[in-house]
N, C-alpha and C positions, 0 to 999 in steps of 0.2 A: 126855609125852616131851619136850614143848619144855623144859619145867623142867629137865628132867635134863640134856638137851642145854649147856643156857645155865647150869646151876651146875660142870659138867665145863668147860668153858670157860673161866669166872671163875675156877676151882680152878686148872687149867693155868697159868694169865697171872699165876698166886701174888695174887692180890686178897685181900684178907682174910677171914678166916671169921668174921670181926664184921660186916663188909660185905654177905656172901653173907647173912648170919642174918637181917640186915633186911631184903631182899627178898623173902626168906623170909617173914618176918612179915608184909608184907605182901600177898601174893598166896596164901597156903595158911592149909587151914582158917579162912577169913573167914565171920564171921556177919555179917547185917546187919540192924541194925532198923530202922525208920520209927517216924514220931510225926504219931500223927493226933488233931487237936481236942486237941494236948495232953497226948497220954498217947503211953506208946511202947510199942509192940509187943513180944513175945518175940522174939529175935537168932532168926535161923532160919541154916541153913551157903549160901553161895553158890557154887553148883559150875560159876562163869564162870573158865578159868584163866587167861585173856589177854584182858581188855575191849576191846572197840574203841574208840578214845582214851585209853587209857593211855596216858600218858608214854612207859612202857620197852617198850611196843609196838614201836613202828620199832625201837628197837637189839638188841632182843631176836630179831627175827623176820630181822635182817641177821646177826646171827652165827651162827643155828641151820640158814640157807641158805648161810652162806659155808665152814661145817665140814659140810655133805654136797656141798658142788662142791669141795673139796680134793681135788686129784691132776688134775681134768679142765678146770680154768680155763686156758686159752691164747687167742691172737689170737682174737677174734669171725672164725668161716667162714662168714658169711653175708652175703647182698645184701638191703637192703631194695627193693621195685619199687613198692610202693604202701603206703600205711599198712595195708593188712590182711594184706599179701603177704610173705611171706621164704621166700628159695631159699639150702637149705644147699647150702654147698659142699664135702660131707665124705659119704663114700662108706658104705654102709652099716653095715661091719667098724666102722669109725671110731665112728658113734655108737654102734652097739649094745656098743662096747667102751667107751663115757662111759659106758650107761647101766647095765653093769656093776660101774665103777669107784661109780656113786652109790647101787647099792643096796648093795654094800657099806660103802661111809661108813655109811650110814642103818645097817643092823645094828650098827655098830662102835661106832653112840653108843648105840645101846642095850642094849649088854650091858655 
């Protein structure tokens, strides 16, 4: 889903579809081999879809969070009181009608 998320995206912003292709290329159906004492192994499919330290990790995982908080992104309502502490200041109706507007985004990118 992230994939589909972050090529919807790039499609929308008109990026090119030479551009989307090599990312493409990069991260789908990837084989990998190794080479031990010399000799190299059979490619086998690597079914990691987002490594951790990748590169297009951070930009990738900021746009696919920034298109399911569209419509509910306003002033920060909360107080910090301690680093483990947060007191929202938004009465129940209020979130539970964010966390409606987010799981709808979330279906929206996946159909």
């Amino acid at each position: 889903m992230i994939w589909y998320v972050f090529y919807k995206w790039l499609d929308k912003k008109g990026i090119s579809i030479t551009y989307i292709q090599v990312i493409k290329d990069m991260y789908e159906e990837v084989r990998i081999s190794m080479s031990m004492l010399g000799e190299d192994t059979n490619g086998f499919p690597s079914h990691v879809c987002l490594h951790q330290g990748s590169t297009i990790a951070p930009f990738v995982f900021t746009i696919v969070m920034r298109e399911l908080a569209m419509g509910i992104q306003e002033e920060v309502s909360w107080c910090m009181h301690f680093a483990e502490d947060v007191a929202l200041h938004e009465t129940k109706e209020v979130v539970k009608n964010k966390l409606r507007i987010l799981a709808r985004n979330s279906l929206s990118l996946i159909v």
